[in-house]
C-alpha positions, 0 to 999 in steps of 0.5 A: 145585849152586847153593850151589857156583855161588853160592861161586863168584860170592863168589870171584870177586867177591873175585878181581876186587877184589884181582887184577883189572888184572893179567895173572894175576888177569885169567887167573884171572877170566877162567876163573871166568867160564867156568866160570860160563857152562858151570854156569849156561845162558843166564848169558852173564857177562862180565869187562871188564878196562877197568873191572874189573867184571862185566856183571851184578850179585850179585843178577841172577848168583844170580837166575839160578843159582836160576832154573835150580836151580828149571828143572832140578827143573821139567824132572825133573818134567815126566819123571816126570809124563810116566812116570806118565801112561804108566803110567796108560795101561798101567794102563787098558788093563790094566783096561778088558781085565780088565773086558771078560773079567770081564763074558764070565765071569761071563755064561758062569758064569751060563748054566752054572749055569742049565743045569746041572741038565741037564748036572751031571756033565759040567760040574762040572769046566768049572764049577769052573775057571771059577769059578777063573778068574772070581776070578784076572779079578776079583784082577787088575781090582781090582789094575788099579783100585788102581794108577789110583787111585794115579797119579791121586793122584800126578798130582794133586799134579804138578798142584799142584806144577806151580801152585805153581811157576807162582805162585812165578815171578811176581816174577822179573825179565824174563829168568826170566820169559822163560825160565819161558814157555817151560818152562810151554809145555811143561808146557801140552805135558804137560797136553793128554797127561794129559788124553788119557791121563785120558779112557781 
């Protein structure tokens, strides 16, 4: 996690200063940085035993750490809104089926009971099961309607999350910057599905 990474880089700081220009302390720097590389992506940290020192600084190491803290929470996002679009689609279909054979019933209803004068005895029974089968249409659309309405709430605060992050990525140096491109290329990516998916 980033606290962790960022202890790491307190102590390895501290290593460099106290050990740094022996065989020992240079093994165990060298490991540090390893394990900084394979925690952060994209850090490429290096140690120079010459001149005892790192090729990036405290403050780009953290920048780094928390750009990719923020990037893995953006990526676990862009899931979780990609779920919910395709439970919105599921969702739709269900509806717009719902609806499709809730508008047939209800015509078959109404010329049922206009005949039904003539036809009373034998139609009561069809009349009644379709008067069932009207209010099980009408409990699964409305049930249908309700999940759209709450996906499309949740999506609508995934689009201002998704603004948020943008803005607050503004200042970063640029190597974050680059690397923000690319992970709001694929949040473009998400939005042309919703926009599929929304039109349904």
């Amino acid at each position: 996690n980033v606290t962790a990474q960022k202890d790491m880089v307190t102590h390895l700081e501290a290593l460099i200063a106290a050990q740094g220009g022996t065989e020992a302390g240079n093994k165990k720097i060298s490991d540090m940085v390893s394990r900084l590389n394979a925690e952060v992506p994209g850090l490429s940290l290096a140690y120079d035993e010459q001149t005892r020192s790192l090729n990036l600084t405290t403050d780009a190491i953290g920048e780094m750490i928390d750009a990719n803290q923020k990037a893995e929470e953006f990526d676990t996002h862009l899931e979780e809104r990609a779920e919910l679009l395709q439970q919105r689609a599921e969702a739709a279909a269900v509806a717009a089926e719902a609806d499709e054979m809730l508008a047939q019933a209800e015509g078959k209803l109404q010329t049922m009971y206009e005949d039904g004068t003539e036809i009373l005895g034998e139609a009561s029974y069809e009349y009644g099961q379709q008067q069932q089968n009207v209010a099980a249409l009408t409990e699964t659309y409305n049930e249908a309607a309700e999940a759209l309405a709450e996906i499309d709430d949740k999506l609508a605060e995934s689009q201002e999350y998704i603004e948020d992050y943008t803005i607050s990525q503004s200042g970063l140096s640029d190597s974050t910057l680059a690397y923000r491109d690319i992970l709001l290329a694929n949040a473009e990516a998400f939005g042309k599905d919703s926009d599929t998916y929304q039109n349904v």
